[in-house]
C-alpha positions in Angstrom: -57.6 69.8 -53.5 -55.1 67.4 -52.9 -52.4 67.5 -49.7 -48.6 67.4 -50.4 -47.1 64.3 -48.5 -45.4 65.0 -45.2 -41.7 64.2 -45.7 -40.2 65.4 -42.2 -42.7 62.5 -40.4 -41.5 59.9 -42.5 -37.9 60.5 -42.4 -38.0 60.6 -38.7 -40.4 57.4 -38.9 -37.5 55.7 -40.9 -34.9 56.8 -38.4 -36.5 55.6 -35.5 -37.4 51.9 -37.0 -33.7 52.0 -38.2 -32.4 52.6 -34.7 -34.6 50.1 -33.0 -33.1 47.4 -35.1 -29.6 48.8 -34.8 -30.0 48.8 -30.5 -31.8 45.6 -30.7 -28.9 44.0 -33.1 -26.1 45.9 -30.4 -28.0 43.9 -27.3 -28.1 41.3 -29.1 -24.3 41.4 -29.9 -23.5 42.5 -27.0 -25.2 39.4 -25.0 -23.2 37.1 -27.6 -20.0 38.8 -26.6 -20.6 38.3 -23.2 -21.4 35.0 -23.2 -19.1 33.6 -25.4 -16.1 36.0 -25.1 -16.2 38.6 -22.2 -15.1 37.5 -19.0 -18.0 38.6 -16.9 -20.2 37.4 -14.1 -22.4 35.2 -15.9 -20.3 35.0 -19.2 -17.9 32.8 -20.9 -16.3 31.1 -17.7 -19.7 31.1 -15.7 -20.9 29.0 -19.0 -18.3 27.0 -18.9 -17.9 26.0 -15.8 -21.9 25.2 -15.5 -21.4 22.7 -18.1 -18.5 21.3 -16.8 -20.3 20.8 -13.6 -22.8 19.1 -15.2 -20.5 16.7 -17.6 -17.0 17.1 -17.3 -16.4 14.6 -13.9 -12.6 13.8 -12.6 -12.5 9.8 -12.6 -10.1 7.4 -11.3 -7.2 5.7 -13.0 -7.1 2.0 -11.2 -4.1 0.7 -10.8 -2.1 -2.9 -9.7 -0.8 -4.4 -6.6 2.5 -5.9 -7.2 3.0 -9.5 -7.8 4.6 -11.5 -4.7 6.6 -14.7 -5.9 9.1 -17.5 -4.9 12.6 -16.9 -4.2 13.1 -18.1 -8.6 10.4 -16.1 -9.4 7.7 -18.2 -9.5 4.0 -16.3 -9.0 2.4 -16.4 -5.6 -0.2 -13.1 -6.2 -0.9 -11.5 -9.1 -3.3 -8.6 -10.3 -6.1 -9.0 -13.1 -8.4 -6.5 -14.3 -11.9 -6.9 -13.6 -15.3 -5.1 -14.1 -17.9 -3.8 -11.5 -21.3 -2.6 -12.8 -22.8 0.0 -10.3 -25.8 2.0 -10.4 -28.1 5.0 -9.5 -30.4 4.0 -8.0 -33.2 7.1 -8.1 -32.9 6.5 -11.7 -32.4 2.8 -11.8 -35.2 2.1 -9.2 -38.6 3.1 -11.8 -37.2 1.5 -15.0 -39.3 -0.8 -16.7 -35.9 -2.8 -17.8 -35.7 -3.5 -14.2 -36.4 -7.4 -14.7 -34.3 -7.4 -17.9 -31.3 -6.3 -15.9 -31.9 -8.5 -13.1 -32.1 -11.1 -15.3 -28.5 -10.7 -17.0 -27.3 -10.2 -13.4 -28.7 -13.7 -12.6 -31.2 -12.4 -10.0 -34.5 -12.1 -9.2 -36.3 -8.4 -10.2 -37.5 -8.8 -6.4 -34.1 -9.1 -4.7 -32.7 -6.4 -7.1 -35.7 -4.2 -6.3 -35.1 -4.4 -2.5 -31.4 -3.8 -2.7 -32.5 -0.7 -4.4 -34.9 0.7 -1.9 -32.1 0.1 0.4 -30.0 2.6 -1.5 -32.8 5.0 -2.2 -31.3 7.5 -0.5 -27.9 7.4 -2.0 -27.0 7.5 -5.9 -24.4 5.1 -6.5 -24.1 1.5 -5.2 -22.6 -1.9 -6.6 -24.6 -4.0 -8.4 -22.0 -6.7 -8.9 -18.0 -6.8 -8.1 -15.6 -8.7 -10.3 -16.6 -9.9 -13.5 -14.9 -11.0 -15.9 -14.9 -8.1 -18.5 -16.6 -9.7 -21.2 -19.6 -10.3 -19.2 -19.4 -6.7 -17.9 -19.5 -5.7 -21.5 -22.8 -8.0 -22.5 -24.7 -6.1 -19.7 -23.7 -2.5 -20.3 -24.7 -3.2 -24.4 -28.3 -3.3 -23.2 -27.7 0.1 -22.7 -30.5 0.2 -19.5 -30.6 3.7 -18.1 -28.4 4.1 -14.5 -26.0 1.4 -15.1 -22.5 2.2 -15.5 -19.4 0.1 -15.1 -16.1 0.4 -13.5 -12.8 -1.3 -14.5 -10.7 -2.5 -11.0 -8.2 -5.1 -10.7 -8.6 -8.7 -8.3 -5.9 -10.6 -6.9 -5.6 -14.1 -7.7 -3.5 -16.6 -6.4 -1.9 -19.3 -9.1 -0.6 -21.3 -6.3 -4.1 -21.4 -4.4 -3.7 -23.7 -1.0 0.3 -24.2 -1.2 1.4 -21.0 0.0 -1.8 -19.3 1.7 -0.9 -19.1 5.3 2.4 -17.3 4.4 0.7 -15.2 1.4 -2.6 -14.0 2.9 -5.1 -12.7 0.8 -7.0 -8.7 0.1 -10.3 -7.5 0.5 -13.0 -6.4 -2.5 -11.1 -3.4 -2.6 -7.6 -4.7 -3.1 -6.8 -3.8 0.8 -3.7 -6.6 1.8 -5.7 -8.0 5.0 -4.0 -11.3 5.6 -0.2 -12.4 5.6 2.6 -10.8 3.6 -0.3 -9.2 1.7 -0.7 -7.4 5.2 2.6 -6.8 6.2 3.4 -5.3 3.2 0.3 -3.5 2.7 2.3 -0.2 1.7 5.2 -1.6 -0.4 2.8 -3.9 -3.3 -0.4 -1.9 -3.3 -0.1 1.0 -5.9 -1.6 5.0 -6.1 -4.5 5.2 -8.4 -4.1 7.9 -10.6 -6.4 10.4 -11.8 -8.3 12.0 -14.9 -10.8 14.4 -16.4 -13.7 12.8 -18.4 -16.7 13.9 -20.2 -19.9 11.9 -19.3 -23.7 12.0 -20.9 -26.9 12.4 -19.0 -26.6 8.6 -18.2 -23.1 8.6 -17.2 -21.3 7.2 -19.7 -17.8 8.5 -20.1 -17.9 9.5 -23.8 -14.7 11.5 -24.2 -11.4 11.5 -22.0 -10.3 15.5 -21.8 -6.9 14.4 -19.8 -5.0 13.4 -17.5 -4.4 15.0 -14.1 -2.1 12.4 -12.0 -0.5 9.5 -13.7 -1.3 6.2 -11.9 1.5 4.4 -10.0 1.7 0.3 -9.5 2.8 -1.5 -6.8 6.3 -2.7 -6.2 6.8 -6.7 -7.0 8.2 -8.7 -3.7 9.9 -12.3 -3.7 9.8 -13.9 -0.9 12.2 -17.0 0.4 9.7 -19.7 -0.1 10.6 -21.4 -2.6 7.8 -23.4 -4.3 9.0 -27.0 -5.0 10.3 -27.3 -1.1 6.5 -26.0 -0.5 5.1 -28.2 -2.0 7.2 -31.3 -0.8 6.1 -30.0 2.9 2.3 -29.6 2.2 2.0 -32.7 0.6 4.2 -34.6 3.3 2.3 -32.6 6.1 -1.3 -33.7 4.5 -0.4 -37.5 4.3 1.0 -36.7 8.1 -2.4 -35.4 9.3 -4.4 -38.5 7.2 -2.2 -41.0 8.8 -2.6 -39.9 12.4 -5.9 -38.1 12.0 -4.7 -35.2 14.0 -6.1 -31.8 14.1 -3.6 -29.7 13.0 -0.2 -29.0 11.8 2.7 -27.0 10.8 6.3 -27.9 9.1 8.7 -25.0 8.8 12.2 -25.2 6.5 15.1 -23.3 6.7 18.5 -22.5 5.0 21.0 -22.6 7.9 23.4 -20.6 6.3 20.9 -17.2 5.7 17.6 -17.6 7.8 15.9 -18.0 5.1 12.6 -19.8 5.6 12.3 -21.9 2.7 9.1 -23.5 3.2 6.5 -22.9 5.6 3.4 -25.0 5.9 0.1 -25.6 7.9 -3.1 -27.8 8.1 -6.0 -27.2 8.1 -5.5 -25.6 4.6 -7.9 -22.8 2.3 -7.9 -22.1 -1.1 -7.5 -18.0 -1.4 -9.4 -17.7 -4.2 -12.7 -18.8 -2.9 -13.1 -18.1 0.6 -17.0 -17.9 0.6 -16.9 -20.9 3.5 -13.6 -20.8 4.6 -13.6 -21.6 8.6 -11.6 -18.1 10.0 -9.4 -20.6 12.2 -8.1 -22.0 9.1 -6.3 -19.1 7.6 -3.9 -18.7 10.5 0.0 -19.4 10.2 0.4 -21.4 13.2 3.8 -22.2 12.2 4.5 -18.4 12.7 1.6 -17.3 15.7 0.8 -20.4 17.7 2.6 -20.8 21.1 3.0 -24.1 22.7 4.5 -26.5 25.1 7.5 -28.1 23.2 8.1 -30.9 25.2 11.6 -32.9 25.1 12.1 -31.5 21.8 14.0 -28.5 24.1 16.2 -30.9 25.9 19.7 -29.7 23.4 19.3 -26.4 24.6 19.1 -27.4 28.8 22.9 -29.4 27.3 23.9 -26.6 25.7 23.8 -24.5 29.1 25.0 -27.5 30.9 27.8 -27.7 28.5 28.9 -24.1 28.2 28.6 -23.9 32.8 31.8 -26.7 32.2 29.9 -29.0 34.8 29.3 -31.8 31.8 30.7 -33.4 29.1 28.9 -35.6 26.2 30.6 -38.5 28.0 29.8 -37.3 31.7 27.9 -40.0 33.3 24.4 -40.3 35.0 22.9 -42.7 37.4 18.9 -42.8 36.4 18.1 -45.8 38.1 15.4 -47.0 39.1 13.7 -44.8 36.2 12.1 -42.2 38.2 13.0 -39.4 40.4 11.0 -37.5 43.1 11.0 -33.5 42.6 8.9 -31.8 45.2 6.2 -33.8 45.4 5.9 -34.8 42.3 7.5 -38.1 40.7 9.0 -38.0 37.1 9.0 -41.2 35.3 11.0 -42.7 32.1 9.3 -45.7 30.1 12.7 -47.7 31.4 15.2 -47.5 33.8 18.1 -46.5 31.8 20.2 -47.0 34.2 23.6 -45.7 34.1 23.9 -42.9 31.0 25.8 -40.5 29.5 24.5 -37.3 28.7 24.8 -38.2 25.1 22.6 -41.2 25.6 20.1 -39.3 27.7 19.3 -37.2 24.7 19.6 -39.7 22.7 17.0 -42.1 24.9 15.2 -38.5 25.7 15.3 -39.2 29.4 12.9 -37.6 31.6 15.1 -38.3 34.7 18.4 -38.2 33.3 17.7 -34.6 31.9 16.3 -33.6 35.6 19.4 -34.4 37.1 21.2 -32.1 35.1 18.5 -29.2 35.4 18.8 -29.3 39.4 23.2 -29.3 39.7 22.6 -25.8 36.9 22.2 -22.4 37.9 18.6 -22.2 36.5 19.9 -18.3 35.3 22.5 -19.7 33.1 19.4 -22.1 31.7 17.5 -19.1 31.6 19.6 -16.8 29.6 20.9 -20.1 27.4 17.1 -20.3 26.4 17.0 -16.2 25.5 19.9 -16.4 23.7 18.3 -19.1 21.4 15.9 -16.8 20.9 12.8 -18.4 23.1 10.6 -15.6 24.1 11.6 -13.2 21.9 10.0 -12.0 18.4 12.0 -13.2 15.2 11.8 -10.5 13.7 10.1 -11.2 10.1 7.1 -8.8 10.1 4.6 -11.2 9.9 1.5 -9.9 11.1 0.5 -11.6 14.6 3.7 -13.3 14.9 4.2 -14.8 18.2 7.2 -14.1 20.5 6.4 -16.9 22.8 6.6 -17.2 26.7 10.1 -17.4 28.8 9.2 -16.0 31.7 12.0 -14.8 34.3 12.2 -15.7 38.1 14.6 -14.3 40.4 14.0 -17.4 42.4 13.1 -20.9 40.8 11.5 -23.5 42.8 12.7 -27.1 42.0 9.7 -28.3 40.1 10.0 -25.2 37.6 13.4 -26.2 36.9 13.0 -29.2 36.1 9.6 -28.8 33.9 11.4 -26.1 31.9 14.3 -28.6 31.5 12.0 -31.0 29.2 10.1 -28.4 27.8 6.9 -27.2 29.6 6.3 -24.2 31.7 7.1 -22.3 28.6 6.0 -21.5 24.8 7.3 -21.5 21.5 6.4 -21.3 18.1 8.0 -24.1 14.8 9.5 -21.0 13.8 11.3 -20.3 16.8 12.3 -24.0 17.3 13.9 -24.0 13.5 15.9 -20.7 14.5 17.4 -22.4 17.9 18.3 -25.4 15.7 19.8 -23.6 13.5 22.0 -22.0 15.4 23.7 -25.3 16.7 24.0 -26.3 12.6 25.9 -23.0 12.1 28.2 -23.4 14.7 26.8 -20.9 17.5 25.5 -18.5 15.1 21.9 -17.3 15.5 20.9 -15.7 12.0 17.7 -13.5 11.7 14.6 -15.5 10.0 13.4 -14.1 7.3 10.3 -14.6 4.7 12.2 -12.4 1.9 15.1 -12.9 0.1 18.2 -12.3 1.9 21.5 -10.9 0.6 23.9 -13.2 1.9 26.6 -10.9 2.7 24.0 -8.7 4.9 22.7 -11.5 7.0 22.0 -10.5 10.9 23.1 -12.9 13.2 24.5 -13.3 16.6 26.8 -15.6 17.9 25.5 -17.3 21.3 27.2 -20.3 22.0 31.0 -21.5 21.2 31.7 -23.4 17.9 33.1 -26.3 19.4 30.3 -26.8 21.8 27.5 -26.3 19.0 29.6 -29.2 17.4 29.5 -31.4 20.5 25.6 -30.9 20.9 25.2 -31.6 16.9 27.0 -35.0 17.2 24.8 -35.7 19.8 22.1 -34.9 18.1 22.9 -37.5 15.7 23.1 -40.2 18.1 18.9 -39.5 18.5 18.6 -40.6 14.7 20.9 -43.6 15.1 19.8 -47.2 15.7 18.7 -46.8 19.4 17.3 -43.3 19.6 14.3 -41.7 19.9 14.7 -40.3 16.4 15.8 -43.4 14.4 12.5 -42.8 12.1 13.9 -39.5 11.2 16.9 -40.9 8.9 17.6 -40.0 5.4 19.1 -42.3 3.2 22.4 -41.6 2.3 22.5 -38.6 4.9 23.4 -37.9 8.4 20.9 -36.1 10.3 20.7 -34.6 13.9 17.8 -33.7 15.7 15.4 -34.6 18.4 11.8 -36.1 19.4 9.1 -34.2 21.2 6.1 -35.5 22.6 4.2 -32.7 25.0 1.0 -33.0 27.1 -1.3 -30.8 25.8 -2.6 -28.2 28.5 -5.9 -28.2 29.9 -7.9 -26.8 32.7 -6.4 -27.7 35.7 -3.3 -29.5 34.7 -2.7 -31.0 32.0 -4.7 -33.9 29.4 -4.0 -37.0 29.8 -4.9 -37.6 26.0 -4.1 -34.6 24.1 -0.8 -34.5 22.9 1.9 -32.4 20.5 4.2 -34.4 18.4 7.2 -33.3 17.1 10.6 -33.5 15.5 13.3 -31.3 14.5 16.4 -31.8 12.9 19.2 -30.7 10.4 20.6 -32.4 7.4 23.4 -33.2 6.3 24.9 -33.5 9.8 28.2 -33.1 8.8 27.6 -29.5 7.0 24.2 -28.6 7.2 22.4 -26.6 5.0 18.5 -27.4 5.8 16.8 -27.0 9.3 13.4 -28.5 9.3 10.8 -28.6 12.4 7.5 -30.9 12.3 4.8 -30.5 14.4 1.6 -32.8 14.6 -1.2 -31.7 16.9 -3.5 -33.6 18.8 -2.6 -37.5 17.0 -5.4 -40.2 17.0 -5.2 -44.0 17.2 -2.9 -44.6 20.1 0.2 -43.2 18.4 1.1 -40.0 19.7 5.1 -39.8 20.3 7.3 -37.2 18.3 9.5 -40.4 17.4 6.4 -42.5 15.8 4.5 -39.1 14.6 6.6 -36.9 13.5 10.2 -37.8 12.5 8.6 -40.0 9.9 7.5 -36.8 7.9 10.7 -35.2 8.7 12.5 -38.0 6.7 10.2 -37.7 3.8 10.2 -34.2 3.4 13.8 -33.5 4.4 14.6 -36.3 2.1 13.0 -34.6 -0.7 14.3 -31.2 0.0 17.8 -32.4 0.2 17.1 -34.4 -3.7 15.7 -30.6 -4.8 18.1 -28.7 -4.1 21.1 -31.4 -5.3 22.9 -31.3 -1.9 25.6 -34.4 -1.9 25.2 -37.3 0.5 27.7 -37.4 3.5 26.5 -40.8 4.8 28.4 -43.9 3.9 27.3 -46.1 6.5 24.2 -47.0 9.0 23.6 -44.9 11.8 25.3 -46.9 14.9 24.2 -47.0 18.9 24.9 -44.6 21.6 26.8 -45.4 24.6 
């Protein structure tokens, strides 16, 4: 007999399958919602921050340096964009495109490998600086697995040797570490910015989400150089040190009227854009850090105290017979007996003995403080990293021999620079203005007066009578212009004492002597060949570089007839 079918069992079979799907299909919503919508512990912000983590990365903007030029603009340093390829090295290390990339690279897979085992640890390192972008851009399109590239910005120099010393030069990393590139370290380099990127497994930025900080370049900076007197003075300077075969050498220019150094040169020279085997020594400014001895080329500022004490005149006269004169025990010579001279002719003749006999009737404080306040062991003031102040040193009690060594120039140190800022002050009139290697606005130009106008007058047209017919200087003229200055030769000093043949030539002098505008300082170091005097050396350069600097900058003669003798 058949059985009725069981309907209650069925219906609550149907209702339990129906509410297993219905709580499966809630959990299941429910973990959608949480991990896509609801705020929880391991829900929509865990999420997205764990993948953010693992691509989203916050990358560097680069940005420039500022350009340094000439006082017309012309570019000294200047910023262009370059690429680095770097690489991971736990991933880069077991590729089997290994010898492929070292290839490209231009190295062998051997060297490559062993820089990698050296950064095993680590997981970045460089695998090249500074390429030019297209070849950047042929590696990474091989598309090898742990090599990612960088954009970063090199400095380059346009005007290479001519204006390195003053310049200076940056690291890899764009660091100023040389030079106005140094002392101004803060002003031209710029603030990277910054920004959020989206990178794949391999690092590969594949998407830019934004930008966080907004990169900031470096501020441009002109400096008083100016190029065509620089290059006048290196090329004059580098016939100079052919001629005489001398080791070293430095010529520094400047505009009496603002301090302004308008060219400042040195030997041995570099080229800043390849310094792979570049000697250290020849990167140094010694215009602007090398002390020395300046010899007679100091014997206008021992006149100028003489001259301000009231106890001489230009036409004051001096006995220097027989040529020599006992100081202590020691005995200072001339090449001649001069005889009797005024102290115009004693510059003029640069005698030893004649300037000696002035030294010892001066109060050697008033010498002393006459130096200072030419600015002799003191800093000048520009910025220039490593500048040298010099050596003055002070005595409260001088013995005879000092006083008269210091009278012709030894016993104390001084840079070209410093010797261009004393001479300028007697071509301004008494006025010592500040040096400077930046522009200058003329109207706020520091200076300080340190010597009466009249006297600076006296001592410039005495000055002139070293460049006339009969002087010491009479190498130094400049067609169709008057010029003042004064010879230097110095014993160079060694242990003991002082060589007998080492020497420092030199010459400085101002142009046009009847309203100067251009101070210009030579110094030759260490002549060969038997010539060695500041007259012979040194003025010769002076003439050809003043001369041209004068033509430059269209300055009108004031000479109209030759340069005659001094009494």
């Amino acid at each position: 007999m058949k059985q009725p079918p069981s309907q209650p069992a069925d219906f609550w079979r149907l209702v339990l399958v129906e509410g297993f799907v219905c709580l499966m299909f809630g959990l299941l919503l429910w973990k959608i919602l949480s991990l896509q919508v609801l705020d929880t512990d391991r829900g929509y912000e865990f999420l997205r921050s764990q993948g953010e983590k693992r691509f989203l990365r916050e990358a560097i903007i680069p940005t420039y340096r500022g350009s340094i030029s000439d006082r017309h603009g012309e570019i000294l340093a200047v910023s262009t964009p370059v690429s680095s390829l770097w690489a991971n090295p736990r991933l880069l290390a077991t590729s089997e495109r290994l010898p492929e990339l070292a290839t490209a690279l231009g190295r062998s897979p051997e060297k490559l490998r062993e820089q990698l085992q050296s950064y095993s640890s680590k997981s970045f390192m460089y695998l090249q600086r500074h390429m030019q972008p297209s070849r950047a851009r042929e590696i990474m399109q091989l598309e090898i697995y742990g090599v990612g590239e960088s954009r970063e910005y090199q400095r380059y120099y346009p005007a290479a040797a001519l204006a390195a010393h003053l310049v200076g030069f940056t690291d890899l990393d764009d660091r100023g570490i040389a030079g106005m590139e140094l002392a101004y370290e803060k002003y031209l380099r710029g603030f990277p910015g910054r920004k959020q990127v989206i990178k794949n497994e391999r690092g590969v930025v594949v998407r830019e989400v934004g930008e966080l900080e907004a990169a900031r370049p470096g501020q441009n900076l002109s400096l008083s150089i100016d190029l065509r007197l620089q290059y006048v003075a290196h090329q004059g300077l580098q016939r100079a040190i052919v001629r005489s075969g001398a080791e070293s050498g430095s010529i520094v220019t400047l505009d009496v009227q603002t301090g302004e150094v308008l060219a400042v040169v040195n030997h041995p020279v570099f080229n800043p854009n390849n310094r792979s085997r570049v000697n250290p020594g020849w990167t140094r400014n010694r215009a602007l850090v090398d002390a020395f001895e300046p010899g007679s080329v100091l014997k206008p500022l021992l006149v100028a105290a003489a001259l301000e004490a009231g106890q001489f005149t230009p036409d004051t006269v001096l006995d220097t017979a027989p040529g020599s004169i006992w100081v202590g025990r020691k005995v200072i010579e001339d090449p001649v007996n001069y005889g009797e001279s005024t102290v115009a002719r004693v510059l003029a003749k640069s005698s030893q003995v004649g300037i000696v006999k002035i030294a010892l009737q001066l109060d050697p404080q008033d010498v002393w403080k006459m130096y200072r306040k030419f600015g002799l062991g003191l800093p000048m003031g520009t910025g220039f990293p490593g500048e040298s102040a010099g050596t003055l040193e002070f005595r409260e009690h001088w013995r005879d021999i000092e006083r008269a060594t210091m009278a012709y120039g030894h016993g104390l140190r001084v840079t070209p620079l410093q010797l261009a800022v004393a001479f300028a002050a007697i071509a301004n009139g008494g006025w010592r203005h500040q040096a400077s290697l930046t522009l200058v606005n003329p109207a706020e130009v520091e200076s300080e007066r340190i010597m009466d106008q009249a006297l600076a007058l006296q001592l410039r047209g005495m000055l002139e009578g070293v460049t006339a017919a009969e002087g010491t200087g009479r190498r130094a003229q400049v067609e169709g212009f008057r010029v003042s200055g004064k010879t230097g030769t110095a014993h160079k000093a060694a242990a003991g004492g002082y060589a007998k043949d080492r020497y420092l030539s030199l010459f400085a002098g101002l142009a046009p002597a009847s309203r100067p505008r251009l101070v210009t300082v030579v110094m030759i170091n260490e002549p060969k060949g038997g010539h060695y005097h500041g007259g012979v050396v040194a003025a010769p350069v002076f003439s050809e570089v003043m001369g041209a600097a004068l033509r430059l900058l269209n300055i009108a003669p004031d000479q109209y007839h030759t340069p005659g003798a001094v009494r």
